[in-house]
ChimeraX commands (.cxc) that place a marker at each C-alpha (Angstrom):
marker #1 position 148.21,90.04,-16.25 radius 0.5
marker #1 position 146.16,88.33,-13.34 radius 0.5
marker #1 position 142.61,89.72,-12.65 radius 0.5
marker #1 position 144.17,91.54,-9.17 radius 0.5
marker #1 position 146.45,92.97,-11.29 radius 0.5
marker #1 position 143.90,94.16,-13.91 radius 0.5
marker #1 position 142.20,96.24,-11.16 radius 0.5
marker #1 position 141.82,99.78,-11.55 radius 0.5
marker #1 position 143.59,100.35,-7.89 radius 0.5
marker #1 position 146.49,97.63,-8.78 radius 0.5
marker #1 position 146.91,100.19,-11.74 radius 0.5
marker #1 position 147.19,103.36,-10.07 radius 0.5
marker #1 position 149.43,102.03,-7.00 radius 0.5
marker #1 position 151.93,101.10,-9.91 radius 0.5
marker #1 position 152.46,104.55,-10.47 radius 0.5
marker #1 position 152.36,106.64,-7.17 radius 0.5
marker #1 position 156.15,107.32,-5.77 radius 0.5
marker #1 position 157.64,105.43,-8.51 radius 0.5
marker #1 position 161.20,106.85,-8.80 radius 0.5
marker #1 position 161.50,106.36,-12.78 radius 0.5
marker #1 position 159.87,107.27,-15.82 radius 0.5
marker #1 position 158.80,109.28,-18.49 radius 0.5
marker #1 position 156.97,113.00,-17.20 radius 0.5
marker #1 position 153.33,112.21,-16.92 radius 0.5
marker #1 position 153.47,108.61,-16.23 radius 0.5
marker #1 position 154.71,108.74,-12.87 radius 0.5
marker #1 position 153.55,110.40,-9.92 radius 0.5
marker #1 position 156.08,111.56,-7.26 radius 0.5
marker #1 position 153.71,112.16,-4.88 radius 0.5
marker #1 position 149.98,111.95,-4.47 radius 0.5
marker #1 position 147.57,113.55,-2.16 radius 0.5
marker #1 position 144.09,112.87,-3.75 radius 0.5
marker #1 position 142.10,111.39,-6.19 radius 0.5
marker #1 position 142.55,114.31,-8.45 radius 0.5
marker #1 position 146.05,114.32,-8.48 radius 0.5
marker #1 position 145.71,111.22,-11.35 radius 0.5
marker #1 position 144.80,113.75,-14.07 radius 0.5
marker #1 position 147.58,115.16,-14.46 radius 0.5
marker #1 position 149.09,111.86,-15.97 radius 0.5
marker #1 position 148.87,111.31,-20.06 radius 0.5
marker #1 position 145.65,109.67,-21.34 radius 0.5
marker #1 position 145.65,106.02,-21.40 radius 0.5
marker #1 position 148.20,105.22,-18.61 radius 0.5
marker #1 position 145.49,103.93,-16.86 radius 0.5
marker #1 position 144.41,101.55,-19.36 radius 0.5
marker link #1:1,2 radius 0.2
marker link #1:2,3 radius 0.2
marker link #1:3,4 radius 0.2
marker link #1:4,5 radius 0.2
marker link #1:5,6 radius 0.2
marker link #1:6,7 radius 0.2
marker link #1:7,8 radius 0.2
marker link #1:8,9 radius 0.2
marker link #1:9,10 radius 0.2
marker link #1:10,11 radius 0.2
marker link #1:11,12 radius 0.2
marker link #1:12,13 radius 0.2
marker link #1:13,14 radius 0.2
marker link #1:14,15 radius 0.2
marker link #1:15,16 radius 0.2
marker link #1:16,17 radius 0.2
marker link #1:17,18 radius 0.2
marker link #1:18,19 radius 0.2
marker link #1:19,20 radius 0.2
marker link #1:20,21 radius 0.2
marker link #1:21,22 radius 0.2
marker link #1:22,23 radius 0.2
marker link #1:23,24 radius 0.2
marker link #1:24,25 radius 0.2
marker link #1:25,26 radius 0.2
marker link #1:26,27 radius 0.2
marker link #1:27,28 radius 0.2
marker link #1:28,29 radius 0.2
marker link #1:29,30 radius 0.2
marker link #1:30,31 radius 0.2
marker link #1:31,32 radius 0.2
marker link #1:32,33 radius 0.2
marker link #1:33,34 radius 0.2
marker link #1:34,35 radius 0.2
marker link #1:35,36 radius 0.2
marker link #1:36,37 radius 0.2
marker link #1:37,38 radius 0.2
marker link #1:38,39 radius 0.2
marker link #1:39,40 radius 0.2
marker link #1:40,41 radius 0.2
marker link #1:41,42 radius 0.2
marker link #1:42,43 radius 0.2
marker link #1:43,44 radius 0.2
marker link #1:44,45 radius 0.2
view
C-alpha cells in the first residue's frame, strides 16, 4: 500500500457508498463522523 493510501481518510473513503460487502464493513450512506462506529472493529486498520 502507498503512504496516501495508508491514510486514515484514504481508509474510510474506501468504504462509504460501496455497493458490496459483508454487513458492517460497508457503509451505504454516511452523514457524519459518527456514523463509522457502527462498522466491525478493525476495518479501519
Amino acid at each position: 500500500m502507498t503512504e496516501i493510501g495508508a491514510r486514515p481518510a484514504m481508509k474510510r473513503g474506501r468504504l462509504v457508498n460501496r455497493p458490496f460487502g459483508a454487513e458492517g464493513t460497508v457503509l451505504r450512506e454516511r452523514h457524519s463522523a459518527a456514523d463509522f462506529t457502527t462498522l466491525n472493529p478493525g476495518v479501519l486498520d
